[in-house]
C-alpha positions in Angstrom: 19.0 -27.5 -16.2 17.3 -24.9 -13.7 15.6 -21.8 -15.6 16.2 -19.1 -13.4 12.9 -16.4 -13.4 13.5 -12.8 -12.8 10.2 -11.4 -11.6 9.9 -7.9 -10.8 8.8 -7.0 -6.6 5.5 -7.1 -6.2 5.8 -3.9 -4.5 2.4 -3.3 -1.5 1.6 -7.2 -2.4 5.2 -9.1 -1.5 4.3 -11.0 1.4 1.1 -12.3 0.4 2.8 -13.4 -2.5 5.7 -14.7 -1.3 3.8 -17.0 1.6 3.1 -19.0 -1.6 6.5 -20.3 -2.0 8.0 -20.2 1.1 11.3 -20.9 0.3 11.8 -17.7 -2.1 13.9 -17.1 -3.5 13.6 -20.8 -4.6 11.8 -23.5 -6.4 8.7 -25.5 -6.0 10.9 -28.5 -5.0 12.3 -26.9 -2.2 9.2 -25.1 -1.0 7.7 -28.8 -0.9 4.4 -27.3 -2.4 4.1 -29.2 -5.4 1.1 -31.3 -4.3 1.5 -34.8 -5.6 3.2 -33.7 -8.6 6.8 -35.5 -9.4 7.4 -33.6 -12.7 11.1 -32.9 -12.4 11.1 -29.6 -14.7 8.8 -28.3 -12.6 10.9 -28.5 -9.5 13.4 -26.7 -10.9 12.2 -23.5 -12.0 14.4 -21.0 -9.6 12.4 -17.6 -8.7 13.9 -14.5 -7.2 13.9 -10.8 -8.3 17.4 -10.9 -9.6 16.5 -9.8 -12.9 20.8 -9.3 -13.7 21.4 -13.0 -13.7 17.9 -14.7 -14.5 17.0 -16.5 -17.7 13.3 -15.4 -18.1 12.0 -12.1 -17.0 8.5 -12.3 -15.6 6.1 -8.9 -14.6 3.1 -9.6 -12.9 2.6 -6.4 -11.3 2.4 -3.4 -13.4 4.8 -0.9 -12.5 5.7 2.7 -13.4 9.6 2.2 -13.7 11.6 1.0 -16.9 13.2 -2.0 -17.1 16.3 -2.3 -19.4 16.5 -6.1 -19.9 19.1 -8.2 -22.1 16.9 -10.8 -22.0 15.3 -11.8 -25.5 11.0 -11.1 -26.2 10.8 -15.2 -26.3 11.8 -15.5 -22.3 9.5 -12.6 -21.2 6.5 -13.1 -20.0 3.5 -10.8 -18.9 1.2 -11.8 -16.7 -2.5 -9.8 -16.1 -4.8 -10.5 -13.4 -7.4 -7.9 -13.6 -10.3 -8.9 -15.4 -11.3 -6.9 -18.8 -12.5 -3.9 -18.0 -10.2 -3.2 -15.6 -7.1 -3.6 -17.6 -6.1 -0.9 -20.1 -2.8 -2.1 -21.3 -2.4 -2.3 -24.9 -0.7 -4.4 -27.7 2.3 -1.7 -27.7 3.3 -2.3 -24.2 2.2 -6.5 -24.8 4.4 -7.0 -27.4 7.6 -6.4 -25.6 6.9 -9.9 -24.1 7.0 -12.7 -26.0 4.3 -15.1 -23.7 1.3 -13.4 -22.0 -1.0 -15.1 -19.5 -3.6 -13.2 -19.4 -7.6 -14.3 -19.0 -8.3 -12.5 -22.4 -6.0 -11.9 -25.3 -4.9 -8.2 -26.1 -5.9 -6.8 -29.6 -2.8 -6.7 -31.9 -0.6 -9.2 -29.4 1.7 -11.1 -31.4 3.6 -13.5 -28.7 2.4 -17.0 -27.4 -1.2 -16.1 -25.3 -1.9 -18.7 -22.7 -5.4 -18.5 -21.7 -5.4 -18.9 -18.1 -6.6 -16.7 -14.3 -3.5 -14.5 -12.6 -2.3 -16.2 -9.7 -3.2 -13.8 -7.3 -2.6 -14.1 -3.7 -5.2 -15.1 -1.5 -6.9 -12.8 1.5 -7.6 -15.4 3.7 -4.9 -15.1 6.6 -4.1 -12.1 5.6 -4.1 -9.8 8.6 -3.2 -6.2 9.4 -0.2 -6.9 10.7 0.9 -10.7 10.2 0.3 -13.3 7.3 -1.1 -17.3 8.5 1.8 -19.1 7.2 1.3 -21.7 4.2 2.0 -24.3 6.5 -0.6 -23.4 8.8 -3.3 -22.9 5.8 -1.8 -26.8 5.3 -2.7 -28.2 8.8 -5.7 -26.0 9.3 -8.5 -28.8 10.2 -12.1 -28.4 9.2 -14.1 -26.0 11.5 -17.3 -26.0 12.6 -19.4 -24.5 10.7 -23.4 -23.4 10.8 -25.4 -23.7 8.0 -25.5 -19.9 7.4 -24.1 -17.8 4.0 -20.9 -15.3 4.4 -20.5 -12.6 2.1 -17.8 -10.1 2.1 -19.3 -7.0 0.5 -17.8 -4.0 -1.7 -19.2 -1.1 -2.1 -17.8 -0.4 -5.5 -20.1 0.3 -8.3 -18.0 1.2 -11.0 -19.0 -0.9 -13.3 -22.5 -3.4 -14.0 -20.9 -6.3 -12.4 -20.4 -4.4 -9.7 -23.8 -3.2 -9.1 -25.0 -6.7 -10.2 -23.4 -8.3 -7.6 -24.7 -5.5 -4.8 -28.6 -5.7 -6.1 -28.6 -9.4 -5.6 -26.8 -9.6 -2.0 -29.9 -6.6 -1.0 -32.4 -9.2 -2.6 -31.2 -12.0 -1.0 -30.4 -10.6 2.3 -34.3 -9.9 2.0 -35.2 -13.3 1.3 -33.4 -15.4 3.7 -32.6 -12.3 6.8 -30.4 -13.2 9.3 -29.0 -16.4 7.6 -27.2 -14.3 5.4 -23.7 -12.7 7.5 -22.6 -9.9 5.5 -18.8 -8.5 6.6 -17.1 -5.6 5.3 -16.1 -2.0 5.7 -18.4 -0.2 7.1 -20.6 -3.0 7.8 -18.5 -5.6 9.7 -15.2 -5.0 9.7 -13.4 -8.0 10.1 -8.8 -8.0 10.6 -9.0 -11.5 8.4 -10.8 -12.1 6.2 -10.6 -15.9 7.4 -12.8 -14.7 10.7 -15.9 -14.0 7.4 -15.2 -17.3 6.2 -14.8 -20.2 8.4 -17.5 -20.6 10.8 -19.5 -20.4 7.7 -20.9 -23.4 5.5 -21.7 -21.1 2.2 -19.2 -18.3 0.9 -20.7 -16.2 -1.5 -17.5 -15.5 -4.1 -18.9 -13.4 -6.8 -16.3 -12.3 -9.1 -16.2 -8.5 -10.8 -17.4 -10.3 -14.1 -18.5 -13.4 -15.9 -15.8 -14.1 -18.6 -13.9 -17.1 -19.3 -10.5 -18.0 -17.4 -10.5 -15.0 -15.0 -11.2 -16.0 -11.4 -9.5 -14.5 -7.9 -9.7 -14.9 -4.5 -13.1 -14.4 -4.2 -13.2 -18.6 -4.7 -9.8 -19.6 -3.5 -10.5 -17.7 0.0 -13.6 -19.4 0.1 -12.0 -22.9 -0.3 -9.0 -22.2 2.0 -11.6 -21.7 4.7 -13.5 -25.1 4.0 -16.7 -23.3 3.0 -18.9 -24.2 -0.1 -18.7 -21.2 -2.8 -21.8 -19.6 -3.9 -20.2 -18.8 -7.4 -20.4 -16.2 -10.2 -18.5 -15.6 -12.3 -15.4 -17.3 -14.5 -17.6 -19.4 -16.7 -15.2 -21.9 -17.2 -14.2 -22.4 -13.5 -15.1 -26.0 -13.8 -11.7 -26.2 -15.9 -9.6 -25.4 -12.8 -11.7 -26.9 -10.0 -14.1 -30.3 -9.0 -17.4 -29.2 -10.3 -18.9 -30.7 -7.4 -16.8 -28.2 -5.0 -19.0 -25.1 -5.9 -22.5 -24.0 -6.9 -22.8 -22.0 -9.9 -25.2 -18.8 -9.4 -26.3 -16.6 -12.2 -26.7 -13.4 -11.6 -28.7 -12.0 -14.4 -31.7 -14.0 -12.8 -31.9 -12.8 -9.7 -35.3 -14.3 -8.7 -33.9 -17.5 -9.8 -30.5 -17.3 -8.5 -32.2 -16.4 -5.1 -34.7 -19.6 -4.8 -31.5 -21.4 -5.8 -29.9 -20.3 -2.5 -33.0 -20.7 -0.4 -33.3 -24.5 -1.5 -29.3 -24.9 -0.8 -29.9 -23.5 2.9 -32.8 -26.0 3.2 -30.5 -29.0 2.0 -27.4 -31.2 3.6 -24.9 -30.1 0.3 -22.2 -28.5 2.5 -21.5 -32.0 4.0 -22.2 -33.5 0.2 -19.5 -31.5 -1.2 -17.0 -31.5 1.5 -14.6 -34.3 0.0 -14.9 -31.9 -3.1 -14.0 -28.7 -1.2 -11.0 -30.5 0.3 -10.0 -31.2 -3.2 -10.2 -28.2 -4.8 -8.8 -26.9 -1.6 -5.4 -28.6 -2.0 -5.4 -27.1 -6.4 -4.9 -23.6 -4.2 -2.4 -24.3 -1.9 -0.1 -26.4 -4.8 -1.1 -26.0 -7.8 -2.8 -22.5 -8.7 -0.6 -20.0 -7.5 1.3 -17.7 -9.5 4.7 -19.8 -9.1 3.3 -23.2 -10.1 1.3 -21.3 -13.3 4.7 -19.7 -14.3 6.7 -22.9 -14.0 3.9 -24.9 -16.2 4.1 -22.4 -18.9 8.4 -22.1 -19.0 8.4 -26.1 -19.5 5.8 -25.4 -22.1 7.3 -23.1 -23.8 11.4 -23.5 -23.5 13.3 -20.8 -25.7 17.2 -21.2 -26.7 17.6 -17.6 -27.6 20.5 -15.8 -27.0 20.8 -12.9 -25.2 20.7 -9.4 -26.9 23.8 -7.8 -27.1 22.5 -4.1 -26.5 19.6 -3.8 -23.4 16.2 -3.0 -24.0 13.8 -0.7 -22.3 10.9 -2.1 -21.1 7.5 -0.1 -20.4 5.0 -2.2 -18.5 2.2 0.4 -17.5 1.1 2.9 -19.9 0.9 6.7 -19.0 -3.0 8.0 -18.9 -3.6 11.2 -20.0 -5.2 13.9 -17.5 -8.3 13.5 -19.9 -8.2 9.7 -19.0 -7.9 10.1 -15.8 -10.2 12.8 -15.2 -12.7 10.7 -17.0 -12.7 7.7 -15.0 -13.3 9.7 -12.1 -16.1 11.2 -13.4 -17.1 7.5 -14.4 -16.8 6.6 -10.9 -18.3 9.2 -9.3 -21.7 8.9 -11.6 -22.1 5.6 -11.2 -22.3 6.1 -7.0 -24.2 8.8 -7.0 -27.0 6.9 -9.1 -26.6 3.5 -7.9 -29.8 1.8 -6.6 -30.1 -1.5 -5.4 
């Protein structure tokens, strides 16, 4: 029997979402991204965004609109990508879905909490006006590559992993000079991220935080473009890819996590860990996205329920208040102005 799974648009982030499954509206199966997996449920989980006729009801990008839904609590799932302190939904708007995947669990959730990173969509090939196509991420060979460190850089220092992550790049980009790239607005602009990435060896991916089962593209990027991540961050990443694919860097040692580097650029371990890299580069393509992470957890968790005879309104994104909002500005403004590296 095919589930049919009613996801709400992505809105800005469609495309880079849907190059994922390339046959959406559709299933795994027929998108032939299912890596060497045979499981037979899985290929036929059915996604669109027909939320009238669809079976589950899935919300992975918060939205501002209501959503009246006959579908029962027990076939709704939420999914969150952010990582903690970004995220300020609540039990009250949780609760109205009966499975969340989620990094973290919510205070005061109820439903079924499966423990487990977003899905989100990858940068790499993401350009200002066209996407690379999953099939060419799939026959993209091996580049050459110099033994030199890429690092796409934010400026954002809204919160301590934030300014973490900037006061080691400054250290390091002290240490080791011009064998450090850096890329990013206002620095070096690149249209693709891909063009930071592949003629690199070592990617530095270095997450927002360090908490369990919340990683992004900052990793996957790296992999798609065959490089070897410099990592911080999800501090059980090991679950999801070959620990020998990445090099774990801790970042409240700076000193240390510096030398580490220095002894990495002084070492063969890119060509070491390629057969890794390749490895955890095919988990990306079919087996981490969003679609395969929702089909795993509708096998997992099949619900009978009936449909509700009256609709119910659904309210993903809570309202902030003006004091709220005003204060996170002011949060965000402070922390610029008195940043140093």
């Amino acid at each position: 029997m095919t589930d049919r799974v009613g996801i709400v648009p992505f809105g800005n982030a469609a495309e880079s979402y849907h190059r994922m499954l390339p046959a959406f509206p559709g299933t795994l199966g027929q998108s032939g991204v299912l890596g060497e997996s045979s499981d037979e449920p899985l290929r036929q989980v059915h996604f669109s965004h027909d939320l009238e006729d669809a079976d589950w009801l899935v919300v992975a990008h918060l939205t501002a609109e209501v959503l009246p839904t006959t579908i029962p609590r027990s076939r709704r799932i939420l999914v969150t990508g952010e990582p903690s302190p970004a995220v300020d939904i609540g039990a009250r708007n949780a609760n109205q879905f009966g499975i969340l995947i989620s990094p973290y669990n919510i205070p005061g959730y109820t439903g079924t909490w499966v423990p487990s990173h977003g899905g989100l969509p990858w940068f790499f090939g993401r350009q200002t006006e066209s996407l690379r196509r999953l099939e060419d991420l799939e026959a993209l060979p091996v580049p050459e590559k110099s033994p030199t460190i890429s690092a796409v850089i934010s400026t954002k220092v809204l919160h301590e992993g934030h300014r973490q992550r900037l006061r080691f790049v400054h250290r390091l980009q002290e240490a080791i000079g011009d064998r450090l790239h850096l890329y990013g607005r206002g620095i070096r602009d690149v249209n693709d991220k891909a063009d930071a990435i592949l003629p690199h060896a070592y990617h530095l991916s270095l997450e927002n935080v360090c908490e369990p089962n919340y990683w992004s593209e900052k990793i996957s990027d790296a992999f798609l473009g065959y490089s070897l991540p410099l990592y911080a961050g999800c501090t059980n990443i090991e679950n999801w890819f070959d620990p020998d694919s990445f090099v774990t860097l801790h970042l409240d040692d700076i000193d240390g996590s510096v030398k580490h580097v220095q002894q990495i650029l002084d070492s063969d371990l890119y060509s070491q860990c390629l057969p890794a890299i390749r490895r955890s580069r095919e988990r990306v393509l079919h087996h981490e996205t969003l679609f395969h992470l929702l089909a795993r957890t509708i096998v997992a968790n099949p619900s009978d329920d009936p449909r509700m005879a009256t609709a119910e309104t659904i309210h993903t994104k809570p309202e902030r208040t003006v004091w709220q909002k005003v204060r996170k500005e002011f949060k965000r403004t402070y922390h610029r102005l008195t940043f140093r590296p």
